[in-house]
C-alpha positions in Angstrom: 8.9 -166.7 109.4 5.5 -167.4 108.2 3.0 -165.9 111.3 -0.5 -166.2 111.9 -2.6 -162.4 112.0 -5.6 -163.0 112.3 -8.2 -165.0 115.0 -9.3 -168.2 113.4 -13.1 -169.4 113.1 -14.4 -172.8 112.7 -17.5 -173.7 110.5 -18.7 -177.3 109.0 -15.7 -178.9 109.9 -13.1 -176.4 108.7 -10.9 -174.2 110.7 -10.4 -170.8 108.6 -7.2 -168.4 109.8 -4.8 -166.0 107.6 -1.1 -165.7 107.6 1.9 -163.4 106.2 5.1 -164.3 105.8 7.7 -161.6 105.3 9.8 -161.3 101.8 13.4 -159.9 102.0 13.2 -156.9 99.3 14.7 -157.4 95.9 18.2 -155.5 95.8 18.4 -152.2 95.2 14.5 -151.4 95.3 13.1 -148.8 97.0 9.7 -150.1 97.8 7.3 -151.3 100.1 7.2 -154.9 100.8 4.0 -156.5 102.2 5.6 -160.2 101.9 3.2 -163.4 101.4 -0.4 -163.5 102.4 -2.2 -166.4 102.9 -5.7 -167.5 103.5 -6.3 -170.9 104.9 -8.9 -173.4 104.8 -8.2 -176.5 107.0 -10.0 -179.8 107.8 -10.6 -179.2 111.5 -9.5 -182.6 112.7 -6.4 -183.6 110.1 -5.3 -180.1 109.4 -5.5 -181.2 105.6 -7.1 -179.7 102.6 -10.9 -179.3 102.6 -11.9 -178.3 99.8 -10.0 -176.8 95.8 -9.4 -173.2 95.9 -10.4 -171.1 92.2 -12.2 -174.2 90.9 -8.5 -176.1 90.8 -8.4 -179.8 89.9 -6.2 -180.6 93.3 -6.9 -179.7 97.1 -4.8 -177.1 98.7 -4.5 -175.5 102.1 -4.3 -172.0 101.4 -4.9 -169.6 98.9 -2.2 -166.6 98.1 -4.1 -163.4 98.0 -1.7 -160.7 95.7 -0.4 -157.5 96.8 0.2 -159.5 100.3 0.2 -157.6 103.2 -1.9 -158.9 106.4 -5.1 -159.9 105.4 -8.2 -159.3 108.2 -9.5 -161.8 110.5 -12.4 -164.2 108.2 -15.8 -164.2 109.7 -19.2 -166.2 109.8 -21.9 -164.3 108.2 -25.7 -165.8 107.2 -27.0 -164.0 103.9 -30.0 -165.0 101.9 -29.9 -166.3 98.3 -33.0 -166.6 96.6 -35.1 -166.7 99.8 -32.9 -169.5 101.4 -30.3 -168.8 104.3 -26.5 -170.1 103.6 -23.7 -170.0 106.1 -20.7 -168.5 104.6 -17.6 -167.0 105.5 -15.5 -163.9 105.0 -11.8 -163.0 104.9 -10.7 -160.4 103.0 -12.7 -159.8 99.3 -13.2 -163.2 99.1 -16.5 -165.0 100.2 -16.9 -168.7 100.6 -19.3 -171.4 101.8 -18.0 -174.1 104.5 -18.0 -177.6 103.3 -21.0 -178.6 105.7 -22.9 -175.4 106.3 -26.1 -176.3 107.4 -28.4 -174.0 109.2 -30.8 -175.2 111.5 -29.0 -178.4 111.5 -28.0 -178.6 115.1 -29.6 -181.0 117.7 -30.4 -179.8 120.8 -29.9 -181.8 124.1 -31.2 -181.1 127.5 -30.1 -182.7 130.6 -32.6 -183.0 133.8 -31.9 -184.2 137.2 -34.5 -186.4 138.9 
């Protein structure tokens, strides 16, 4: 039941999308229930981990924000720290750097016909 909400972006080699997954309520609870949201954080090419959310020892995929709910579509953003430019991405409250960021890394090719 786990779907995907939101548009996906891809930065340094990771893909970046979020999810929910609906929860059946607990019986006899009259509440709202926003179910499972998650944020992932894939290697573009394997689909594995990229990268340890929260400062963990091991890799994951995803990251569980609470309250759940559908959490908004992440996007690229260029901010300066101390006077240099880093790449990073948003989704939700939660801001993170792509594994291989670099701006002003790209190589340019031109083609000409003789």
């Amino acid at each position: 039941g786990e779907k995907v909400v939101s548009s996906s972006v891809t930065l340094g080699g990771a893909t970046f999308f979020n999810t929910n997954q609906p929860t059946a309520p607990a019986p006899g609870v009259c509440t709202g229930n926003l179910g499972i949201a998650r944020e992932y954080s894939v290697n573009f090419q394997t689909g594995g981990p990229i990268s340890p959310f929260n400062g963990a020892a091991n890799s994951s995929r995803f990251l569980v924000h609470a309250g759940g709910g559908y959490p908004p579509s992440p996007v690229a953003a260029i901010v300066s720290i101390g006077g240099k430019l880093q790449q990073v991405l948003i989704s939700g409250t939660s801001v993170r750097q792509p594994p291989a960021a670099l701006i002003g890394a790209r190589i340019r090719t031109f083609w000409n016909q003789k």
